[in-house]
N, C-alpha and C positions, 0 to 999 in steps of 0.2 A: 504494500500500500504506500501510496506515493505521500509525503506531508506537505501539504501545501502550506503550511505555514515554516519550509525551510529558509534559510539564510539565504539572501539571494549573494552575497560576494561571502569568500572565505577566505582565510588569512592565515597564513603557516609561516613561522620561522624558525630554524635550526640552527646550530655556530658548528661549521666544522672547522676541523683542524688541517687548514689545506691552501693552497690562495686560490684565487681567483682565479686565473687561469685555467686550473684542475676542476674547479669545480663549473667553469663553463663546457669545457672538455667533457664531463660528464652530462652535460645536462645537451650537447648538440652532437655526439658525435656517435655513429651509431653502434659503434664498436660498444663502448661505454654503455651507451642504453642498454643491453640485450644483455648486460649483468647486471641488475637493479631490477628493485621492482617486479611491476608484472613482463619487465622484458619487452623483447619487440626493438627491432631497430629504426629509430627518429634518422627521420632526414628532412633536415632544413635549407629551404635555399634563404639565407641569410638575407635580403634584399626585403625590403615594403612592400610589399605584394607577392612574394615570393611564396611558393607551396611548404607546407608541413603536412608531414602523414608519418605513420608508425606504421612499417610491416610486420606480422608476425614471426617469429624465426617457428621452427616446426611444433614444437611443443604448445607455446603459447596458439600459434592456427589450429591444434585438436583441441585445448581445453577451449577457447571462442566458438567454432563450431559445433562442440558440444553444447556450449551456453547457449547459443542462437539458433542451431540447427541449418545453419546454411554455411556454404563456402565462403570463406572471409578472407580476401589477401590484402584487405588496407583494415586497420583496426579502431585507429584516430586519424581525421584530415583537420586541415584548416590552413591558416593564409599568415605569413608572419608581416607583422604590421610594425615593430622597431627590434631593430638589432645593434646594441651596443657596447660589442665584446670587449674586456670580458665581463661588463658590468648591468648590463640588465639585454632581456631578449620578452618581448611580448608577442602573443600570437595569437589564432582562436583554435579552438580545439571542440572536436565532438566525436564520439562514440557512436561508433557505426555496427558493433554489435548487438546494439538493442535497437529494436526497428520504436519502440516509443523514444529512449532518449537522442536517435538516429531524428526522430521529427521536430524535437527541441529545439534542434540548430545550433549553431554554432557560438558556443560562449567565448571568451575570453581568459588568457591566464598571462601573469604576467611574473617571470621571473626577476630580483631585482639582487646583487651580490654585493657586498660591501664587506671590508677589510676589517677585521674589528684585531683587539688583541687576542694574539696567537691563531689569526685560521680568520675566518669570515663569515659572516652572517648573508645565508640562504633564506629569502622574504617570495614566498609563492604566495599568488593575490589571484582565487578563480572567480571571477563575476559570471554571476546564473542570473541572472534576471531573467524569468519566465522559462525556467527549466529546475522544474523542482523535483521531478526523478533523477535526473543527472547529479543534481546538489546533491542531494542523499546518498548517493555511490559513492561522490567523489568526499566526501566529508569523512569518511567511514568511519561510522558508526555500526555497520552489517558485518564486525568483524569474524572472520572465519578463520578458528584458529588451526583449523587442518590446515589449507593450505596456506595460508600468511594471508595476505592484503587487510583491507581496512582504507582503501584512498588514500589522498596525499600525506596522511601523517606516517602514514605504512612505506609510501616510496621515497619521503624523504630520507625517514628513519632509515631505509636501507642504502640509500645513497651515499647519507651520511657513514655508516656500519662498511659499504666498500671505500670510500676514500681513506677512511682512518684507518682502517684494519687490514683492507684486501682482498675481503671476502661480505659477501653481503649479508642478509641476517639471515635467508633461507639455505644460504651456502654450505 
């Protein structure tokens, strides 16, 4: 059941112990993406207008097709609207394996990196304005402790878990 009285913007921040650099690297490069998180390799064309999408690597394309029940080779699309390495990167993002949160359209996320003492502070900003099942996913609160996730506090945390350590949290 969807709550319509979700948050329409969400707000996460983490301090890793890493610089900026590294943690742009992790967050654009697709190598990097497809060890974090729920995986899947981000390809960004770095430009204002420029496409974003996530393809599956094989694992992650069975367990999506099992969620959806259909063939799925893009996961997330959407269009990067500022790119300012290594210091922030906004885009829009939407989930294309749920044919409801697939009709939401396309929200907004907005990475923002900043150097703090010892590492830097990771500031992820998702505006859902009129996408209140997407919100609900991406918040996670639906945590599942079989297989890991929980949304952005889940990918950060594992973000965070492979720049410091090496290995991610499901690793």
């Amino acid at each position: 059941m969807t709550d319509r009285n979700a948050p329409t913007t969400l707000v996460y921040r983490v301090y890793i112990k890493a610089t900026p650099d590294q943690v742009w690297q992790a967050i654009t490069d697709p190598e990097w993406t497809n060890r974090y998180g729920y995986t899947g390799y981000a390809e960004f064309d770095l430009r204002p207008g420029g496409r974003y999408r996530v393809i599956p690597n094989p694992e992650f394309k069975r367990q999506a097709e099992e969620f959806s029940g259909q063939s799925l080779d893009v996961v997330t699309d959407g269009e990067v609207i500022e790119a300012d390495p290594p210091r922030k990167l906004v885009h829009t993002w939407r989930l294309l394996m749920d044919p409801d949160m697939m009709a939401e359209g396309h929200t907004r996320v907005t990475y923002e990196i900043t150097e703090v003492a010892g590492g830097v502070a990771l500031t992820l900003t998702h505006e859902l304005e009129g996408a209140p099942k997407t919100a609900e996913m991406v918040a996670g609160t639906n945590i599942d402790p079989a297989s890991g996730g929980g949304g952005w506090p889940w990918v950060l945390s594992d973000l965070k878990s492979l720049l410091e350590t090496g290995s991610p949290l499901m690793g």
